[in-house]
C-alpha positions as a Markdown table, in Angstrom:
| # | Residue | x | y | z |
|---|---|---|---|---|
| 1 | Unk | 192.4 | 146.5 | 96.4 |
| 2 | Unk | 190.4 | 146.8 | 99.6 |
| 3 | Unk | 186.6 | 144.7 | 98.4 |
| 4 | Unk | 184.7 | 147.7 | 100.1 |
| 5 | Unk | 186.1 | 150.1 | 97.8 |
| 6 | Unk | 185.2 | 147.0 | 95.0 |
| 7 | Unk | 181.7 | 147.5 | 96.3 |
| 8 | Unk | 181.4 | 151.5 | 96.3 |
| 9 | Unk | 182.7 | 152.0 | 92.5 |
| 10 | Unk | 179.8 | 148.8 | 91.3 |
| 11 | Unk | 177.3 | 150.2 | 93.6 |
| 12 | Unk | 178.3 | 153.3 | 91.4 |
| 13 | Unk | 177.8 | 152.6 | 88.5 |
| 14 | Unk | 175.1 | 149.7 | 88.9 |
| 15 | Unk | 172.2 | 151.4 | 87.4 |
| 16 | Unk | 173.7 | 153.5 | 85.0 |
| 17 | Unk | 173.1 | 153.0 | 81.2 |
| 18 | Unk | 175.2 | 152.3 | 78.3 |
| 19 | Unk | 175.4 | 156.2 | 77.7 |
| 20 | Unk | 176.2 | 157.2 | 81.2 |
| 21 | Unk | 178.5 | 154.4 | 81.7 |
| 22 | Unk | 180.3 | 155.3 | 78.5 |
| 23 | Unk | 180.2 | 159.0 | 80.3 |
| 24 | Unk | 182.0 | 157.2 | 83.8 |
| 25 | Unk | 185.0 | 155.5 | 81.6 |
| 26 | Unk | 185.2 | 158.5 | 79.0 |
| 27 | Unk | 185.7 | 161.3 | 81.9 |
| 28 | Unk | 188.0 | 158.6 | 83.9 |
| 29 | Unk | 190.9 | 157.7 | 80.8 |
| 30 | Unk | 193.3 | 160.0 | 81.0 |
| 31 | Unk | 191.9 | 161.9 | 84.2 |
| 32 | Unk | 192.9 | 162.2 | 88.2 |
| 33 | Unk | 194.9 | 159.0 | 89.3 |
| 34 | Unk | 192.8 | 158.8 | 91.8 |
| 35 | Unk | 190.2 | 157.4 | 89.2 |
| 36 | Unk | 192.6 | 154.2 | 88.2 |
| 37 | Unk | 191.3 | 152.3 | 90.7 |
| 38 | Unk | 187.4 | 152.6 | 89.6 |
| 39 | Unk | 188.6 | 151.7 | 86.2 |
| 40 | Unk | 190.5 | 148.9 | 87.1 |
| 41 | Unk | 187.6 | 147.4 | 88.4 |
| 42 | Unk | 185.5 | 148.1 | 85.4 |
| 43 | Unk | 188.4 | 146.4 | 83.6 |
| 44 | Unk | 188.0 | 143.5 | 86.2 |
| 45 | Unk | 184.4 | 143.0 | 85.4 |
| 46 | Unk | 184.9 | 143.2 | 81.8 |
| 47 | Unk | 187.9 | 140.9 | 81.7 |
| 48 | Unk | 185.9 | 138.1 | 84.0 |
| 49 | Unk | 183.0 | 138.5 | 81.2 |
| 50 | Unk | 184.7 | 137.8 | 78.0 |
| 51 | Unk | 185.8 | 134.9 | 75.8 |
| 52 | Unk | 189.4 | 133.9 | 75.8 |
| 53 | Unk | 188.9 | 135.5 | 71.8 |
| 54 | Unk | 188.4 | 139.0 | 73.2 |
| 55 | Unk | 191.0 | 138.7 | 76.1 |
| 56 | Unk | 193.4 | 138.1 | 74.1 |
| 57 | Unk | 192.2 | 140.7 | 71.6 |
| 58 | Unk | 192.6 | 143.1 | 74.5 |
| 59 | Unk | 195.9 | 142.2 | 75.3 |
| 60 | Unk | 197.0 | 142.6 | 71.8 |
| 61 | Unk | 195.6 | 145.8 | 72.0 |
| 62 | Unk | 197.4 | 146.8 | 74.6 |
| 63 | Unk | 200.6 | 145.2 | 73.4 |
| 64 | Unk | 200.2 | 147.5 | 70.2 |
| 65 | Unk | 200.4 | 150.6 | 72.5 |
| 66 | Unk | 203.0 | 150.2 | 75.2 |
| 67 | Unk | 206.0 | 152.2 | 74.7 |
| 68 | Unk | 208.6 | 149.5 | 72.9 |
C-alpha cells in the first residue's frame, strides 16, 4: 500500500470523534471495495495499539468467522 494513500485515509479521520469514527468503519464494513484499503489501515493502527491479549482475541474472532 502506497504510504501517501496511508497518509490521506489518517489525515481523514484524524480529528474525528469516537461517534464519527464509529460512523467511518460502520458505513465502510460491507460497502464499495474501494473502501478496504481505508479500513485496512484503521485495522493497522488498531493492531500496532493492542496487547498481544487482544491480538490474539482478534484473530480468534476472526478464526470463528471464516468460512470452514
Amino acid at each position: 500500500m502506497n504510504l501517501n494513500l496511508r497518509q490521506a485515509i489518517i489525515q481523514r479521520v484524524q480529528d474525528k470523534n469516537d461517534e464519527e469514527l464509529y460512523g467511518v468503519i460502520a458505513d465502510s464494513v460491507g460497502g464499495e471495495e474501494r473502501l478496504l484499503p481505508g479500513l485496512g489501515v484503521l485495522f493497522e493502527i488498531i493492531w500496532q495499539h493492542s496487547e498481544a491479549d487482544l491480538q490474539n482475541q482478534m484473530v480468534h474472532k476472526l478464526k470463528e468467522h471464516l468460512p470452514h
